[in-house]
VEXDREN-2710 file (C-alpha; in Angstrom, 1 decimal):
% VEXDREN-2710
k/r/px/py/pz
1/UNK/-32.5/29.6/-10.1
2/UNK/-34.1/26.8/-7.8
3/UNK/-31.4/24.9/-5.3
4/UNK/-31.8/21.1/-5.2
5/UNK/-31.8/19.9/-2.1
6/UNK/-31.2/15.9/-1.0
7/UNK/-33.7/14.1/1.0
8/UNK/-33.5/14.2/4.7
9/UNK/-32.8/10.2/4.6
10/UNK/-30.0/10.3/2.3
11/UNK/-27.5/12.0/4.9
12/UNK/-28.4/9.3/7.5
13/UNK/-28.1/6.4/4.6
14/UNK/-24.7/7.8/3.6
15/UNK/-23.9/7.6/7.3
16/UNK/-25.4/3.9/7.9
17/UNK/-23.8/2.7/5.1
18/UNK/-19.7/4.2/6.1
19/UNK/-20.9/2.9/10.1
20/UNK/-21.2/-0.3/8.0
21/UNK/-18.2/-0.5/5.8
22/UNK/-16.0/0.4/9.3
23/UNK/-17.4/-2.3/11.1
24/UNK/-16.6/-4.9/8.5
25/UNK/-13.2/-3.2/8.1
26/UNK/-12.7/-3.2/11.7
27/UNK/-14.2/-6.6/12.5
28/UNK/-11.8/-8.7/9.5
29/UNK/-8.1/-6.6/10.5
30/UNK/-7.5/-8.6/13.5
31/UNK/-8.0/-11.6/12.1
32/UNK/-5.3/-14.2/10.5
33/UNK/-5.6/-15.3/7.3
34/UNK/-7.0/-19.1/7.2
35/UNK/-4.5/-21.0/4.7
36/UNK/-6.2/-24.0/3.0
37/UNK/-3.2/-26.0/3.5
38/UNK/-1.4/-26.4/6.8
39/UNK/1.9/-24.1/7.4
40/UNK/4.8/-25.5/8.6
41/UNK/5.1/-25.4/12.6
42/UNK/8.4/-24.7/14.1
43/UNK/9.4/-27.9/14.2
44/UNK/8.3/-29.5/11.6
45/UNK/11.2/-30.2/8.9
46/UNK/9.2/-32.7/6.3
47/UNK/6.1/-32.1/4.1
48/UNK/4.3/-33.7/1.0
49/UNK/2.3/-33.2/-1.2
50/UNK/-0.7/-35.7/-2.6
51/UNK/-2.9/-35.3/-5.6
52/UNK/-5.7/-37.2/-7.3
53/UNK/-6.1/-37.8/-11.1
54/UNK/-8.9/-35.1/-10.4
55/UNK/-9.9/-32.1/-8.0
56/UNK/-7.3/-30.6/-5.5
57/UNK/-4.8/-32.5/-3.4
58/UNK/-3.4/-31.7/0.0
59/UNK/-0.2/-30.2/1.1
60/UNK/1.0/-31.2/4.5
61/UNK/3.9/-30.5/7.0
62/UNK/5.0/-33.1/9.6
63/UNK/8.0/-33.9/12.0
64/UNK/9.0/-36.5/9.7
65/UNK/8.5/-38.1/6.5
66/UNK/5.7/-40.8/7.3
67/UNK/3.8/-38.2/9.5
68/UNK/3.6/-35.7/6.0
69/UNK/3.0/-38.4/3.7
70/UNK/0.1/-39.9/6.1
71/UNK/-1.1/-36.1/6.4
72/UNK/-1.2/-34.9/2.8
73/UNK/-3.3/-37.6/2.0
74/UNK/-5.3/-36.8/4.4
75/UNK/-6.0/-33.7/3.5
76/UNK/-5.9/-34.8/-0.6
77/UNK/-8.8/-37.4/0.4
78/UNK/-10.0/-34.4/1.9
79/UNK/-10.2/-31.5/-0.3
80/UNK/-10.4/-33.6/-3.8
81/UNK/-13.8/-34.8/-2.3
82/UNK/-15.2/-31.2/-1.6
83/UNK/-14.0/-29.9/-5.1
84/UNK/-15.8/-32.7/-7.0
85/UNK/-12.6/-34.7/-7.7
86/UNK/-11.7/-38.4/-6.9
87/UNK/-10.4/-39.0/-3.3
88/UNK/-9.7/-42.5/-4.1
89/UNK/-7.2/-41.6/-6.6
90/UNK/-5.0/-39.8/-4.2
91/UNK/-1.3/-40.3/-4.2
92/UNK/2.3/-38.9/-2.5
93/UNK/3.9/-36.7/-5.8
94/UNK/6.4/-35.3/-3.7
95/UNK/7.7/-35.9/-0.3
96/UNK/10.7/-34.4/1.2
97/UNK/13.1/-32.9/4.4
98/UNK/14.5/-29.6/5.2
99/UNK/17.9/-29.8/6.1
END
């Protein structure tokens, strides 16, 4: 019976490639999450939300109504434009307080 025997390399590639996988692990677990929309700050009791006809629209959070309404189109103008929609089309759906 012959033995087979791995290369010499493949012990230092298996290595390389778990020094690798760590480091990637390692590097992203501290990180937060980046929403695409913005979260709702502590204070911040009102959001809205704008679409266009087509592409994405924008949900935003303010202190009050004006402030999401002004921000969700914003960020409709914003993200409709990068997802191949029509920014110009953007308008509030929904709007609305916490109480």
């Amino acid at each position: 019976m012959t033995g087979h025997t791995a290369p010499p390399w493949s012990s230092w590639l298996l290595l390389s490639l778990l020094a690798v996988d760590l480091a990637l692990i390692a590097g992203c677990s501290g990180k937060a999450s980046t929403a695409r929309y913005s979260a709702p700050g502590t204070g911040s009791a009102c959001y809205a939300k704008a679409l266009p006809t087509v592409g994405e629209g924008g949900l935003a959070w303010g202190d009050t109504l004006d402030m999401a309404r002004q921000k969700s189109l914003s960020n409709c103008i914003r993200y409709s434009g990068r997802s191949g929609g029509t920014p110009s089309t953007c308008k509030v759906v929904m709007a609305e307080c916490k109480h």
